[in-house]
C-alpha positions, 0 to 999 in steps of 0.5 A, spaced: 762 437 239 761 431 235 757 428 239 751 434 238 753 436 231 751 427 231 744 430 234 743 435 230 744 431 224 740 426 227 734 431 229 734 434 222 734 428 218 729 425 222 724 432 222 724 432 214 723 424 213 730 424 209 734 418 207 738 415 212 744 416 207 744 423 208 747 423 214 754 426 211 751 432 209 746 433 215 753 432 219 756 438 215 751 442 214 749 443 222 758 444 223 756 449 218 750 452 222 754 452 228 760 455 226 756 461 224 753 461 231 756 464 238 756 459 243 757 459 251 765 457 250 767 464 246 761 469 248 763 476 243 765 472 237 763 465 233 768 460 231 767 463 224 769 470 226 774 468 230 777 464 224 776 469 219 777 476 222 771 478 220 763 477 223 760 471 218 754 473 213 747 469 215 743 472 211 743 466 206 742 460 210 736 457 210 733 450 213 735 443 212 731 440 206 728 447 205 724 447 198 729 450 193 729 452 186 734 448 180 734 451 175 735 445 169 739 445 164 743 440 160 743 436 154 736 434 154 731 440 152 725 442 156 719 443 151 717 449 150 711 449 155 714 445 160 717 449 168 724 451 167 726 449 174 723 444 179 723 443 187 729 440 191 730 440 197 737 444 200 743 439 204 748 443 205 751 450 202 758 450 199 764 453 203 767 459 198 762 458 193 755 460 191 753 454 191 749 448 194 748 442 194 741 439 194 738 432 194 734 429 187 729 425 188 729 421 183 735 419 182 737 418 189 743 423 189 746 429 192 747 434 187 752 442 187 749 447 183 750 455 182 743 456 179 738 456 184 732 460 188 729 460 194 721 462 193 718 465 199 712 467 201 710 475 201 706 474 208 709 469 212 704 468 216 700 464 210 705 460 209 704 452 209 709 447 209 708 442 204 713 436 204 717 435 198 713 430 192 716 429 186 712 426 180 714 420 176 716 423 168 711 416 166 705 419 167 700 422 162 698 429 163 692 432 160 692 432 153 699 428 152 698 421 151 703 417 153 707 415 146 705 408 147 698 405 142 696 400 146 695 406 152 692 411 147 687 405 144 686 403 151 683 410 153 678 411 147 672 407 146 674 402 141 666 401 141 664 407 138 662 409 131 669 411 127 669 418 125 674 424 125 674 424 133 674 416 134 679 414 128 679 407 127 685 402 124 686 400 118 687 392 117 691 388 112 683 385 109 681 392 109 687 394 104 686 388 100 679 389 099 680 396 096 676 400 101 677 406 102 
């Protein structure tokens, strides 16, 4: 048994182009796949059923590293207009709890969370399979400058004529000299 949940770790981890220290959560995640599937060992109950008592619920299970929805929340407020959550990519669920756990990106870390959505698609057969890219925070969006004078003094034309669209700096000479 170890040797195919290895396998499958390895396979899933290799087809979704996720970094090698996921492995553990790759291994887990097949284990809990497994145990919810019938094997040729015990053909009338899966591992989990034979636990249990009980046939195992699947409706919930979903792909490794399949785009899920966290919705953020802390202490760092979102602005108004910004998305309340953003795409991860799903590890592993979390026995007893309705909880999973997800891979961030940009911190490079695994974490368990409770508010989450998987979006499908209406019409399956249009679906397109995107792989999971994350935007660096750094970047100047349309309309936002980047906070930094000298990036903002850079993207106008500082030939221009001054005027209400191309504002000029005042200089200490200009002060001294009493211009207005």
């Amino acid at each position: 048994m170890n040797q195919t949940l290895k396998e499958l770790a390895r396979a899933m981890r290799l087809a979704t182009n996720l970094p090698v220290f996921l492995w553990e959560q790759a291994i887990a995640h097949a284990a809990y796949i497994r145990n919810r599937a019938y094997s040729l060992a015990v053909k009338t109950a899966t591992p989990y059923e034979r636990w249990h008592g009980h046939k195992p619920d699947v409706s919930h299970l979903r792909e490794f590293s399949a785009p899920v929805w966290i919705l953020l929340q802390g202490q760092k407020v979102q602005p108004k207009m910004e998305a309340k959550s953003k795409r991860r990519a799903l590890i592993r669920y979390e026995d007893g709890s309705k909880s999973v756990k997800f891979y961030n990106a940009e911190t490079r870390s695994v974490l368990t969370l409770r508010n989450y959505r998987f979006l499908e698609p209406s019409d399956p057969s249009k679906a397109i399979s995107e792989e999971l890219l994350i935007a660096p925070d750094n970047v100047a969006r349309e309309g936002e400058s980047m906070g930094n004078a000298q990036n903002t003094r850079d993207a106008r034309n500082v030939d221009a004529e001054p005027g209400p669209l191309n504002p000029q700096k005042r200089t200490a000479e200009d002060d001294a000299e009493g211009s207005p």
